[in-house]
N, C-alpha and C positions, 0 to 999 in steps of 0.2 A: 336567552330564551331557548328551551327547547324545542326541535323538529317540530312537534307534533301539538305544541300552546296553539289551543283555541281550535285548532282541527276538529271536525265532525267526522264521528266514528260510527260504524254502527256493524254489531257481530251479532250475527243469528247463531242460537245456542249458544248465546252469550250470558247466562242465567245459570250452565253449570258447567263442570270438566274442563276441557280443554278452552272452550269459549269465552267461558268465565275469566280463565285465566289473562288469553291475549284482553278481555275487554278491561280489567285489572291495571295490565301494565300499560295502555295505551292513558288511561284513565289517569296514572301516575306519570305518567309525561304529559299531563297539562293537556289534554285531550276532551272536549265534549262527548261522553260518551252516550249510545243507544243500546240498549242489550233487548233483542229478542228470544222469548221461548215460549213455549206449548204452556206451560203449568203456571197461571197467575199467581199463587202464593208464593213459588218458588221465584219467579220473575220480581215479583212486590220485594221480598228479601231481599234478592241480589241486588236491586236498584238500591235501596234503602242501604243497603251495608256500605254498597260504593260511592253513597251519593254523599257520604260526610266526607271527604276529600275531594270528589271531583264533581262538575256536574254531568248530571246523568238521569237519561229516560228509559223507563222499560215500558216493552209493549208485549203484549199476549197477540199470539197469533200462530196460524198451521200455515205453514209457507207448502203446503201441497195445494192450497186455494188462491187461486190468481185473485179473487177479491178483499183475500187478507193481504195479500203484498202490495194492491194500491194501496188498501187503507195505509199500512205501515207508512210506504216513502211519501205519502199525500201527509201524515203527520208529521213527517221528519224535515219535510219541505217547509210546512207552516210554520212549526217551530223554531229552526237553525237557516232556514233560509237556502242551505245545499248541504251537499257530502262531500266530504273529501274521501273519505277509505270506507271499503266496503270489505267487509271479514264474512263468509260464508264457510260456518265452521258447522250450522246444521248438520246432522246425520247420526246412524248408527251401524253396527257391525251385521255379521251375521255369520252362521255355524250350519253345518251340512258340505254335504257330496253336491258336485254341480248338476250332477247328472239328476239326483232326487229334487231340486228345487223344479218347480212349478212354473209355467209363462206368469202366474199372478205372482207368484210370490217375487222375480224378477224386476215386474213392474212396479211391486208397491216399494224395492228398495231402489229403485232407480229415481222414480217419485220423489224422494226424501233426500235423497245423496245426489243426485243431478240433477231432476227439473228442477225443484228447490233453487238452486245454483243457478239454472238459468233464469227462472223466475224474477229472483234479485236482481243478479246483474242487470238484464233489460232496464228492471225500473230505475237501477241507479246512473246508470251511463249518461243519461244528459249530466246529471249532475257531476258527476269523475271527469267526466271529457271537459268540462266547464275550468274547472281546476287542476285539471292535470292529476287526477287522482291516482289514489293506488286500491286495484284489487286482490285480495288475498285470497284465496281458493285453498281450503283444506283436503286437501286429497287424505296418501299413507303408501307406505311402501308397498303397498297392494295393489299401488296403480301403476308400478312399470314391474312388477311381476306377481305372480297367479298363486300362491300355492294353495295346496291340498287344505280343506275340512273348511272354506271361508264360504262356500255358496254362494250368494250372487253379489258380493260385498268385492271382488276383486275388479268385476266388469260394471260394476257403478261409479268404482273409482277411475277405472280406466276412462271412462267418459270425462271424468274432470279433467283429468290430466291433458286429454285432448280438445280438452273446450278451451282449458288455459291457455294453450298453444296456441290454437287459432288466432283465439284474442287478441295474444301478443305479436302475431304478424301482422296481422289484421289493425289493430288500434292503435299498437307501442307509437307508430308516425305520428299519431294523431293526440301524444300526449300520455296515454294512458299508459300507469303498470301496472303490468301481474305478474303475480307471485304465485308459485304454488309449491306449496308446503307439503311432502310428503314423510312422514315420521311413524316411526318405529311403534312400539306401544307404548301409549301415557298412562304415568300411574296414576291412579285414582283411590278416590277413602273405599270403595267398597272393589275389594277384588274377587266379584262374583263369577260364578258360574253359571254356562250355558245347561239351560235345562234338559233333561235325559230323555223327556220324552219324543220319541219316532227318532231318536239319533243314538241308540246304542251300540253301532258301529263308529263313533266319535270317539278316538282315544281321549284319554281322560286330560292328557296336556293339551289337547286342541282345545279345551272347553272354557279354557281362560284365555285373559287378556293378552293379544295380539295373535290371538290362534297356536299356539305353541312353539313363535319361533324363538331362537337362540340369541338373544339379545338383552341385552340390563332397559327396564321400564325407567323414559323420561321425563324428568321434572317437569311439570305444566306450566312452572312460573320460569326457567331456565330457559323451554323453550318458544314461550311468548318475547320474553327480551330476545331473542333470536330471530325473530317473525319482526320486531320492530325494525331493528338496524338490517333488517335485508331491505323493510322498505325503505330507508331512508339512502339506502345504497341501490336503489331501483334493479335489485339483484333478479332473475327472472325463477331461480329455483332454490327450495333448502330443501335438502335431503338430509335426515337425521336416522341412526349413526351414518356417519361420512362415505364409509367403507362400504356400503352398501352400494356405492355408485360402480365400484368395480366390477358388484357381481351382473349387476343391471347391464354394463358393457361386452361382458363376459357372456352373459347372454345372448348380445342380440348378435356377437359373432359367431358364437357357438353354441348352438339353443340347447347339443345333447348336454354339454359341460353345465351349464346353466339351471339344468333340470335337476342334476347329480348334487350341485352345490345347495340347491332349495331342497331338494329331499332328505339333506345332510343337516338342516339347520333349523326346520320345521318339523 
């Protein structure tokens, strides 16, 4: 029997991209799967595709409303009875100068990329701490350093990153793990472009996927199998590419070096 036979899963923005994916692979290790997202058709699909292999519930809902996140885990409780893993891979990017982004525009992506995040958790923690569960927190390389043309997409992530931590001093006594996943650019079927309007100062490589840094785009099904086996090895961090943790060290001793190295590779 597999780690993960008969476990209760449930990933937000688990409907498309990278969410899709981890809720995919957890789903094929024998996993009860829940997938959350914004768009019911899209949501209705994804459930229906996955649900001929595994079992599997999709729920519509805006995890920016504390009265959609009861309802969710108040159905996921009636249903499966608890959680074991909680995946909060909700979110989205963002393009601009930091200095142009706005206090509103700040709050609506902190909204969606961290309260979101804290939202979940809350409601899932009776049920993780009950089972010794695991949480997985999707950050991105943009949560232990900053660069240029991301707007306010580096300091929502940086929030994750330090909620993860807390957590993990905070809770790991108490049973629980967290994982937090911070990764490079994932590829996706549409490699679109950041729209031109009010950013014609945006060089044209920032306006794709992962902001224009210097790195090959990662498999979403490669790096969901990578997100499993860290939980099952209760690992506390994945950093994808690897090498990237050098420059992250490299920074925090030497911030000028650290600066020179991001503005070489972005």
């Amino acid at each position: 029997m597999r780690y993960f036979t008969n476990k209760v899963i449930l990933a937000t923005g688990g409907s498309s991209g990278l969410g899709r994916s981890i809720a995919e692979a957890f789903a094929a290790d024998g996993a009860k799967v829940v997938i959350v997202g914004l768009e019911p058709e899209v949501v209705a699909e994804a459930a229906r595709e996955m649900g001929r292999a595994a079992e599997v519930m999709g729920l519509t809902a805006d995890l920016t409303r504390q009265e959609d996140v009861d309802r969710v885990f108040g159905e996921v409780a009636e249903r499966f009875g608890g959680l074991d893993v909680l995946v909060n891979a909700v979110g989205r990017t963002d393009r601009g100068r930091a200095i142009d982004m706005t206090p509103e525009q700040y709050l609506d992506l902190l909204n969606l990329n961290f309260l979101a995040t804290v939202r979940c958790t809350r409601a899932a923690m009776p049920h993780l701490l009950a089972r010794r569960g695991h949480l997985v927190n999707i950050g991105s390389l943009a949560a232990k350093t900053a660069p240029r043309w991301l707007g306010a997409y580096p300091v929502s992530k940086f929030a994750v990153a330090a909620y993860s931590q807390q957590l993990r001093l905070e809770l790991g006594p108490d049973g629980l793990h967290v994982l937090l996943v911070c990764p490079g650019p994932v590829s996706r079927k549409d490699e679109r472009l950041y729209p031109l309007e009010g950013l014609e100062d945006l060089p044209q490589r920032a306006r794709r996927p992962g902001g224009g840094a210097r790195t090959r785009a990662i498999d979403p099904q490669w790096l969901a199998q990578r997100i499993l086996r860290s939980c099952e090895q209760r690992q506390p961090e994945l950093v994808v590419p690897m090498k990237a943790r050098i420059m992250f060290a490299l920074a925090q001793l030497w911030p000028s070096l650290g600066d020179r190295i991001l503005l070489r590779y972005t």
